[in-house]
C-alpha positions as CSV (number, residue, x, y, z in Angstrom):
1,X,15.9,-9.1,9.9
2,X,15.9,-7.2,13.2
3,X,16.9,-9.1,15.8
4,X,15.2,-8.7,19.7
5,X,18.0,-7.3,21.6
6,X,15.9,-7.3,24.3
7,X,15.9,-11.4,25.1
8,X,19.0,-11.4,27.5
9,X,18.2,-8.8,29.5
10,X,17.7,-9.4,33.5
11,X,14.1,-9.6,34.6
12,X,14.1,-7.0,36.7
13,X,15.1,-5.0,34.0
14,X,12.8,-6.1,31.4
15,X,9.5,-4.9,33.6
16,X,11.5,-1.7,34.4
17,X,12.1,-0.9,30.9
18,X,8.2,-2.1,30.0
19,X,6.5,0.0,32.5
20,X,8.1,3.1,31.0
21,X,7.6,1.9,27.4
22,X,3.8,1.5,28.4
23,X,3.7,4.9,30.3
24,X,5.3,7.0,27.3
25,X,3.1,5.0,24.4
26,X,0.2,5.4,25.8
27,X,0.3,9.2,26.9
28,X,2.0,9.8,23.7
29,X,-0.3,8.0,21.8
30,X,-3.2,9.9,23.1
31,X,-1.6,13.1,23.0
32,X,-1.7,12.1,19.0
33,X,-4.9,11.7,19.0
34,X,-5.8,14.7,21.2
35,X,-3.3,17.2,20.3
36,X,-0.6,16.5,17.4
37,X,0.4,14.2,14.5
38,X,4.2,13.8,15.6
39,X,3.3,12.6,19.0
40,X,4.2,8.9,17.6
41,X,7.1,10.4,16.5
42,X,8.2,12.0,19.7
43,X,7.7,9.0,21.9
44,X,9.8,6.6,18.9
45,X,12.5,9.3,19.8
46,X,11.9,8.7,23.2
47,X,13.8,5.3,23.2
48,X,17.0,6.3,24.0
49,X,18.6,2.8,23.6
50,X,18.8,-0.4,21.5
51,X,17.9,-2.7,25.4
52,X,14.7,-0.7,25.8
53,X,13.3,-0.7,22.3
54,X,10.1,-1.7,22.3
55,X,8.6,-4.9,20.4
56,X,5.6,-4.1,18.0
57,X,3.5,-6.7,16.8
58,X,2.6,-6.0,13.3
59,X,-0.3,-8.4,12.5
60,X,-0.8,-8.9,8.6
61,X,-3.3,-12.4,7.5
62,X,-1.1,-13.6,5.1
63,X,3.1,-12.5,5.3
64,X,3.7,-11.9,2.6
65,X,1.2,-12.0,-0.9
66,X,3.6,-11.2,-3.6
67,X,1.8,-7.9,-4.3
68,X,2.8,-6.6,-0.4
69,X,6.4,-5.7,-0.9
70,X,5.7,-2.1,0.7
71,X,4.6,-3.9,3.9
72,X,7.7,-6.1,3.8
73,X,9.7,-2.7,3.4
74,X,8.2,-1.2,6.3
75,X,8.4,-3.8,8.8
76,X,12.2,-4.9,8.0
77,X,12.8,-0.6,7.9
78,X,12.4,-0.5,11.7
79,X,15.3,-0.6,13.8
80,X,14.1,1.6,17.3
81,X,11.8,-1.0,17.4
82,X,11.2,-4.4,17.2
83,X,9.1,-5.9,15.0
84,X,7.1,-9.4,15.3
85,X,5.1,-10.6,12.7
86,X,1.7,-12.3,13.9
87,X,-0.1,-14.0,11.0
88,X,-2.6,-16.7,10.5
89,X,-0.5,-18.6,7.3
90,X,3.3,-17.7,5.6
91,X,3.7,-17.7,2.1
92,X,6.6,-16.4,-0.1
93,X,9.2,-17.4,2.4
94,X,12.6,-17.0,0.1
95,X,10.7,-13.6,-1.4
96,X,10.5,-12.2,1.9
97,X,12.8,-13.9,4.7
98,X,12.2,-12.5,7.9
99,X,12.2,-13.8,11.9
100,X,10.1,-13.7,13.9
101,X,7.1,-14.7,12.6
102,X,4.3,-16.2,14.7
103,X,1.6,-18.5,13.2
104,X,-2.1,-18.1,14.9
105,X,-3.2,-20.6,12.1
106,X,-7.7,-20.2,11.2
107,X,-9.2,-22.7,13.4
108,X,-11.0,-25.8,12.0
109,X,-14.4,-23.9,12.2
110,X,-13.6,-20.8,10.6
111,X,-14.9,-21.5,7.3
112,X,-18.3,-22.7,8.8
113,X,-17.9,-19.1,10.9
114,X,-16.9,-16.7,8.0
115,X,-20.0,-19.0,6.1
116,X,-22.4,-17.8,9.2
117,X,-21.4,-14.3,8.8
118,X,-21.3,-13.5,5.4
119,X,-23.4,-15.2,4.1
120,X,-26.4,-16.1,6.2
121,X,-26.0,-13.2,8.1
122,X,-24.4,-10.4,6.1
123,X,-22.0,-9.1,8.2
124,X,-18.4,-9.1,8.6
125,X,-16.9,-11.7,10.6
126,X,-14.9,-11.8,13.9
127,X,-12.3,-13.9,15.4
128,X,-14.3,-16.1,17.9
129,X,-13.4,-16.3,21.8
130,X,-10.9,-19.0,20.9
131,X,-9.0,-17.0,18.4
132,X,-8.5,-14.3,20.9
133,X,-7.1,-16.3,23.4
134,X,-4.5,-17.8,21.5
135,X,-3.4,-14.4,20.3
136,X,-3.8,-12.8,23.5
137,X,-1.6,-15.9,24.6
138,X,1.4,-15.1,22.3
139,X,1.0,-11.2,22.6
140,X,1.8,-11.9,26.5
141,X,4.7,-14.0,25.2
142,X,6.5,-11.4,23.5
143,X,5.9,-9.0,25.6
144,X,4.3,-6.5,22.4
145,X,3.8,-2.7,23.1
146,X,1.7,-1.5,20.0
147,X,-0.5,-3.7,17.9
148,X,-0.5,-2.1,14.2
149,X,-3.2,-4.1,11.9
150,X,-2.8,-3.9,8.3
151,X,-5.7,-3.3,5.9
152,X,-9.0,-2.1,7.8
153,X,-10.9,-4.8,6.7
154,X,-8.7,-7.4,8.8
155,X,-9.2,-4.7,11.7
156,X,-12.7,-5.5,11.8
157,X,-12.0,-9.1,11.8
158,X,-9.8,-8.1,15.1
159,X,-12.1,-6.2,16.9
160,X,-12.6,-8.8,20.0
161,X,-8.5,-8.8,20.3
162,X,-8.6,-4.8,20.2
163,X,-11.1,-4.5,22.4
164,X,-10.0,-7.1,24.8
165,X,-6.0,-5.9,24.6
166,X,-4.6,-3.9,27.0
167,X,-2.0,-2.1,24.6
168,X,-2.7,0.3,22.2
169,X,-3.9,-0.9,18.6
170,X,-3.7,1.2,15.4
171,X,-4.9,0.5,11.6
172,X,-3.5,1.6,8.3
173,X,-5.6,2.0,5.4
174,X,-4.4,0.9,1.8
175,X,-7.4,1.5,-0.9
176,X,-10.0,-1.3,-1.1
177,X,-10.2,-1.6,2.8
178,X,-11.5,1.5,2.5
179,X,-14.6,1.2,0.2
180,X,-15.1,-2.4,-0.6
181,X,-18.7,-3.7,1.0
182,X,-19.3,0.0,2.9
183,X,-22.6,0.1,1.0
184,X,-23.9,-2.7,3.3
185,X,-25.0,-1.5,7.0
186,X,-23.8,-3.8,8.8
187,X,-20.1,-3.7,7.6
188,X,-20.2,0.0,7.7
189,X,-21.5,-0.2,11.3
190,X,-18.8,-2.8,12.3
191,X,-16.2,-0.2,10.4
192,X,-17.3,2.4,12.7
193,X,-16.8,0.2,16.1
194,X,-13.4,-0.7,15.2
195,X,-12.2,2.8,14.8
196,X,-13.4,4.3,17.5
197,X,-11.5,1.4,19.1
198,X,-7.9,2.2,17.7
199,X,-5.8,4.7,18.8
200,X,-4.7,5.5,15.5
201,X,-5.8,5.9,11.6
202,X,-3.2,5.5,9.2
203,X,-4.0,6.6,5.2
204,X,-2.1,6.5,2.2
205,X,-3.6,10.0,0.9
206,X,-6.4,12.2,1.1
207,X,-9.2,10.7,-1.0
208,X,-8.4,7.9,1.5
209,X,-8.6,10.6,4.9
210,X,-12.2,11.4,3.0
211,X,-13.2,8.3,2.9
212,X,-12.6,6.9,7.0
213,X,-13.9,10.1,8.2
214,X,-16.8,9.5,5.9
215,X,-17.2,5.9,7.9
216,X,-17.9,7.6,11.1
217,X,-13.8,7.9,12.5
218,X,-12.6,11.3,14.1
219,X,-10.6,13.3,12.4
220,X,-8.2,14.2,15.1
221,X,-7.6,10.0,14.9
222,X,-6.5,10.3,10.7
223,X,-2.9,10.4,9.8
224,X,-2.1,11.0,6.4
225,X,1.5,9.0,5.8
226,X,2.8,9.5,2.5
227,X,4.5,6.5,0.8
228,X,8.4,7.2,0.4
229,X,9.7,5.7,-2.4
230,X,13.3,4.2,-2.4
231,X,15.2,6.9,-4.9
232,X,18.1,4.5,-4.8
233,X,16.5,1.7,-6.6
234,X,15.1,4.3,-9.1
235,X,17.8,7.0,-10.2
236,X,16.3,9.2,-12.4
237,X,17.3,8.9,-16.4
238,X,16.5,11.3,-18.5
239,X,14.9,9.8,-21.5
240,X,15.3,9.8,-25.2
241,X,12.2,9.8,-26.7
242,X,12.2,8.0,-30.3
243,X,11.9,9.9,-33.7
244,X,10.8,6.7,-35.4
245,X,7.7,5.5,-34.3
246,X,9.3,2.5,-31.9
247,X,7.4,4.0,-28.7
248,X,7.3,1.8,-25.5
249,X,4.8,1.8,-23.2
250,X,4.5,-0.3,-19.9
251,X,2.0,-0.3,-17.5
252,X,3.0,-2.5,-14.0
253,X,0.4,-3.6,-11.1
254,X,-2.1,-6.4,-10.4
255,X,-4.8,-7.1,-13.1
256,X,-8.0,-6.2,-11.5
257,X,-10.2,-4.1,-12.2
258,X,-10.0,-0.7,-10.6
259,X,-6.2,-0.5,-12.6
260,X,-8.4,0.1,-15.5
261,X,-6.4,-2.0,-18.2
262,X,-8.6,-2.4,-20.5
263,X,-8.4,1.4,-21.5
264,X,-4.5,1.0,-21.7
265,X,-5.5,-1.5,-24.3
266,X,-8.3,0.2,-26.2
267,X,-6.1,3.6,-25.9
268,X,-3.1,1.9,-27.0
269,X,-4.7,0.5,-30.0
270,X,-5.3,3.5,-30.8
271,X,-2.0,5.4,-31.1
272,X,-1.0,1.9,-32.7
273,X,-2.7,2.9,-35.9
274,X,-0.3,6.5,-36.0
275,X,2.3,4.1,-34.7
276,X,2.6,0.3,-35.8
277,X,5.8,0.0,-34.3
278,X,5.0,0.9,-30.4
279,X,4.7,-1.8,-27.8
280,X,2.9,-2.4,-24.5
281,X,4.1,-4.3,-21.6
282,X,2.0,-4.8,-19.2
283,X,4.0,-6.6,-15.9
284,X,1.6,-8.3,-13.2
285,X,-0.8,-11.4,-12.2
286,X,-3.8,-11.6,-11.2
287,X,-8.0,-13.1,-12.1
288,X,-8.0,-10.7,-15.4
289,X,-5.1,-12.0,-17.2
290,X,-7.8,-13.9,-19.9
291,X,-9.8,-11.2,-20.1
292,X,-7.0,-9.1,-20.9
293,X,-5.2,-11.3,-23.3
294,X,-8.7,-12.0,-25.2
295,X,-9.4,-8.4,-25.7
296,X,-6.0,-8.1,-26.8
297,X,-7.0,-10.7,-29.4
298,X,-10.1,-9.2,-30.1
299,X,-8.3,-5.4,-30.9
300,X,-5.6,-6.9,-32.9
301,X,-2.8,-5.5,-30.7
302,X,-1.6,-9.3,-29.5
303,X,1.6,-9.1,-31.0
304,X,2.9,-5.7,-29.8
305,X,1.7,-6.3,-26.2
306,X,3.6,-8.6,-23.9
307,X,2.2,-9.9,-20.8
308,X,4.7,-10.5,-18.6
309,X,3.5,-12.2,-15.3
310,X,5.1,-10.9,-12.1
311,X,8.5,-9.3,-11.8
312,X,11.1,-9.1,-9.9
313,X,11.8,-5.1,-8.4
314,X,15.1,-5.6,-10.9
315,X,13.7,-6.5,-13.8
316,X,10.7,-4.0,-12.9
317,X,13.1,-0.8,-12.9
318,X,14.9,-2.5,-16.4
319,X,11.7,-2.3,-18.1
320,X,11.1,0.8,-16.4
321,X,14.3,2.0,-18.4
322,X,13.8,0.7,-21.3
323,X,10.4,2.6,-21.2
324,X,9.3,5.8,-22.6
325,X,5.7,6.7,-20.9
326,X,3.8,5.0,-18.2
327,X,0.2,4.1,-18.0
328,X,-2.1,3.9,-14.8
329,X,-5.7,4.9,-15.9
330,X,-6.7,3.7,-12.7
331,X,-10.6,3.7,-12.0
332,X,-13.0,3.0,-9.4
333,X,-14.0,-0.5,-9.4
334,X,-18.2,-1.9,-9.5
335,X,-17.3,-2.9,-5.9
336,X,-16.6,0.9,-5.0
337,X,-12.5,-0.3,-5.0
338,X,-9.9,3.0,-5.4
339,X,-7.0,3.2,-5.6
340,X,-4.5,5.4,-2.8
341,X,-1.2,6.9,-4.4
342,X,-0.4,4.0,-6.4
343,X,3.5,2.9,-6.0
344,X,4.5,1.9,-9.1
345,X,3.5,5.1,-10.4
346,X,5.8,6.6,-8.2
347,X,8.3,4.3,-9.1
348,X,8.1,5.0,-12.6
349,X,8.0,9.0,-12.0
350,X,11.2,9.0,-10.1
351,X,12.6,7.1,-12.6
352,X,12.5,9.5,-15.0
353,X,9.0,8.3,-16.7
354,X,6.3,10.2,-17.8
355,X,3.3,9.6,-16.2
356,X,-0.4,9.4,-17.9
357,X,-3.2,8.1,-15.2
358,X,-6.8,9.1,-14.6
359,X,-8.6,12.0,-11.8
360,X,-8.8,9.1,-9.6
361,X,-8.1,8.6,-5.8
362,X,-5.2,9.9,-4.9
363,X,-3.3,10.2,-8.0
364,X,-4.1,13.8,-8.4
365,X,-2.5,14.3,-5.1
366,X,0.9,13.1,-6.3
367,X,0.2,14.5,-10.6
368,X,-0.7,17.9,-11.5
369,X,-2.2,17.5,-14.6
370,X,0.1,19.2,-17.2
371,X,3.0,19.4,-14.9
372,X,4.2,16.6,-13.4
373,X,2.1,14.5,-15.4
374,X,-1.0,14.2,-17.4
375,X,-4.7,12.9,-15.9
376,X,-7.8,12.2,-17.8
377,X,-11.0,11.1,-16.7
378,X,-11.5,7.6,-15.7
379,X,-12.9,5.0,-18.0
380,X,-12.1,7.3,-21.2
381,X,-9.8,5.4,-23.5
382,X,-10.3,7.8,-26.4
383,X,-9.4,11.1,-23.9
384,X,-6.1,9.0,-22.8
385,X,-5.8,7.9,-26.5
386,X,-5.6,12.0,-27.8
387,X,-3.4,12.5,-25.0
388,X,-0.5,10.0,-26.0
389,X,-0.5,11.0,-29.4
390,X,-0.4,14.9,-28.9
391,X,2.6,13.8,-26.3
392,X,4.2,11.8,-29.0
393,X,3.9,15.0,-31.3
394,X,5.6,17.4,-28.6
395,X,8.7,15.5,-27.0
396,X,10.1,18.9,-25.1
397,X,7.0,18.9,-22.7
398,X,6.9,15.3,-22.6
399,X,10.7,15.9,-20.6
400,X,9.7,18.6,-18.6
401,X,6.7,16.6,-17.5
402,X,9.1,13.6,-16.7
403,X,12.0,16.1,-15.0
404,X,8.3,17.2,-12.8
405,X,7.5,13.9,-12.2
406,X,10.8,13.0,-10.5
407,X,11.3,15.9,-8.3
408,X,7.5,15.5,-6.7
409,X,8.4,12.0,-6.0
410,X,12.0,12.9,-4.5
411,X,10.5,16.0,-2.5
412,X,7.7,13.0,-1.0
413,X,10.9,10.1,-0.3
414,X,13.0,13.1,1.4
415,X,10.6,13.9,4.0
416,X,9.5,10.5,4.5
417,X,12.8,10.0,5.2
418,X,13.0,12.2,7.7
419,X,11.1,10.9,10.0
420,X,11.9,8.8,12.8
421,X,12.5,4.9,12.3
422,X,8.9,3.9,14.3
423,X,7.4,7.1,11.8
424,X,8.6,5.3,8.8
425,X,7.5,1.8,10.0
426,X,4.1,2.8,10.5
427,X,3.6,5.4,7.6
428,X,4.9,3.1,5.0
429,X,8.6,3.4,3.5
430,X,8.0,2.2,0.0
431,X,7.6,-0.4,-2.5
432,X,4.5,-1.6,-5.3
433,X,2.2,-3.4,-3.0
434,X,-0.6,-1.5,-3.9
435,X,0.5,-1.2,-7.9
């Protein structure tokens, strides 16, 4: 928890201190936009000490789903900052314990409001004039500098308050908020409005940059921020791959669709009949788990795959060890949902595990195929099958791909680190959010 070192200050000092924050951020900001990406950057550095640091309020629905480690990372990461969380409900308190956090709970109404919108109307919803008062109320209160909105689909919900706030508001992109519903005109068009209202376009890769420039934003506004993973948490091991057939396979995220887990299973049943003995675990919740557990059934595999649930980041990086390849045949879901740079996989490659995932998203910015890793095309559990067995046949390039694997992965976690603490705050430090 960061603590607002600002609260004891004198008055005088306070609105001193606040008119130069405002001066800097907002030149800064707009020298970003206009002129380079490290402008951020330069103005974080800018803060020269822990009384003036600015307070950001970092608005996210729902803090914290369990799948949103990496946002918990990233907000707890800053310290030339300080962070307040603004969020309509708090879930997961003993998962993620942090202060402050401010409730703007949905009003009584919104259901009968989201119910207008979407469906009698089919368009996005937007906070109503109530909403915005209330948050404009406690934005006042805490004096906040820099609004940063996770997932561009909440964005869109906020245009009113980005519109109507004096500070500067920015937006990170994650995957689905990308894609999901842009075939309909009027979410597209309400896309478009709210970023050419933001300062500031944040993207986990460049499949994702494609995409919001796609939607209408400038490019000058996109900022591609790598996800840093934490290398501490996930020394590499080099692995001993077996000489019986007792292979170990895991693949770790939230069961929907565009993971593609039913390939891992048909792939996997697969190399089962060359190797009886493998096993599959497959760690993570989420609306497929039936599906999954019936196909399961339905292949014959049941007993050599293990559906675990959701894990602790402990017991993620023990299976991780006890691991010999990783899966992630990601693919893009019927609701046009793709993936960024997942983080599990790059958990798993700087851990010292071989990667095999699909030419999807952004995984073949992080995987060369042959290198550091090994992609084949999505939906194609036969290509993904041929490929774990030839791997399973040739165990010296199956280490070199792993040693690949790791380096990429440590060369992206360096330079995040690198960066200044606001840089790493609003980039994204790490974690499986997105698995």
């Amino acid at each position: 928890m960061v603590p607002d070192q600002c609260a004891n200050r004198p008055a005088d000092a306070r609105a001193s201190g606040s008119a130069r924050t405002i001066f800097h951020l907002n030149r800064d900001l707009i020298l970003k936009v206009e002129h380079s990406a490290l402008s951020v950057e330069r103005w974080a550095l800018q803060v020269s000490s822990p009384e003036s640091r600015p307070i950001i309020a970092c608005y996210c629905a729902t803090f914290l789903k369990p799948e949103m480690l990496h946002i918990y990372r990233q907000i707890t990461a800053l310290n030339r900052c300080v962070p307040t969380v603004i969020a309509q409900k708090r879930e997961q308190t003993e998962r993620y314990p942090f202060e402050p956090v401010r409730i703007v709970p949905k009003p009584a109404t919104h259901f009968l409001r989201r119910f207008w919108f979407r469906e009698l109307r089919d368009m996005p919803w937007q906070i109503s004039d109530a909403e915005l008062r209330a948050l404009l109320r406690v934005f006042n209160t805490i004096d906040a500098r820099l609004l940063h909105i996770y997932f561009g689909q909440i964005a869109v919900h906020l245009l009113p308050l980005i519109r109507a706030w004096k500070n500067p508001s920015i937006v990170s992109f994650h995957g689905a908020d990308v894609t999901v519903d842009m075939n309909k005109p009027a979410y597209r068009q309400a896309t478009r409005q709210m970023l050419e209202a933001v300062k500031l376009v944040l993207v986990r890769s460049e499949s994702l940059q494609r995409a919001v420039a796609d939607l209408g934003c400038d490019p000058e506004k996109i900022e591609i921020q790598r996800t840093g993973i934490p290398l501490e948490e996930f020394p590499f091991r080099e692995r001993s791959f077996p000489e019986n057939d007792e292979w170990r396979f895991v693949q770790a995220g939230r069961l929907i669709e565009k993971k593609g887990l039913p390939v891992t299973l048909r792939a996997f049943a697969i190399f089962l009949g060359k190797y009886p003995n493998a096993t599959l675990t497959i760690a993570g919740e989420g609306p497929m788990l039936g599906e999954l557990q019936k196909l399961a059934r339905e292949l014959r595999i049941e007993r050599s795959v293990s559906f675990t649930g959701f894990i602790s980041q402990e017991q993620l990086g023990q299976t991780y060890y006890r691991s010999h390849i990783f899966l992630h045949p990601s693919q893009t879901g019927h609701d046009g949902n793709q993936e960024g740079i997942p983080n599990s996989m790059l958990e798993a490659m700087a851990s010292g595990l071989p990667v095999f995932a699909t030419q999807h998203g952004g995984i073949p910015e992080a995987i060369e195929n042959g290198v550091s890793g090994v992609l084949v095309p999505e939906r194609d559990h036969e290509a993904l099958a041929r490929a774990l067995l030839n791997a399973a046949a040739d165990r010296v390039s199956l280490s070199q791909i792993a040693r690949s694997g790791a380096e990429v992965v440590r060369k992206i976690s360096t330079s995040a680190r690198k960066r200044s603490d606001l840089k790493r705050f609003i980039c994204g430090r790490s974690g499986r959010g997105d698995w």
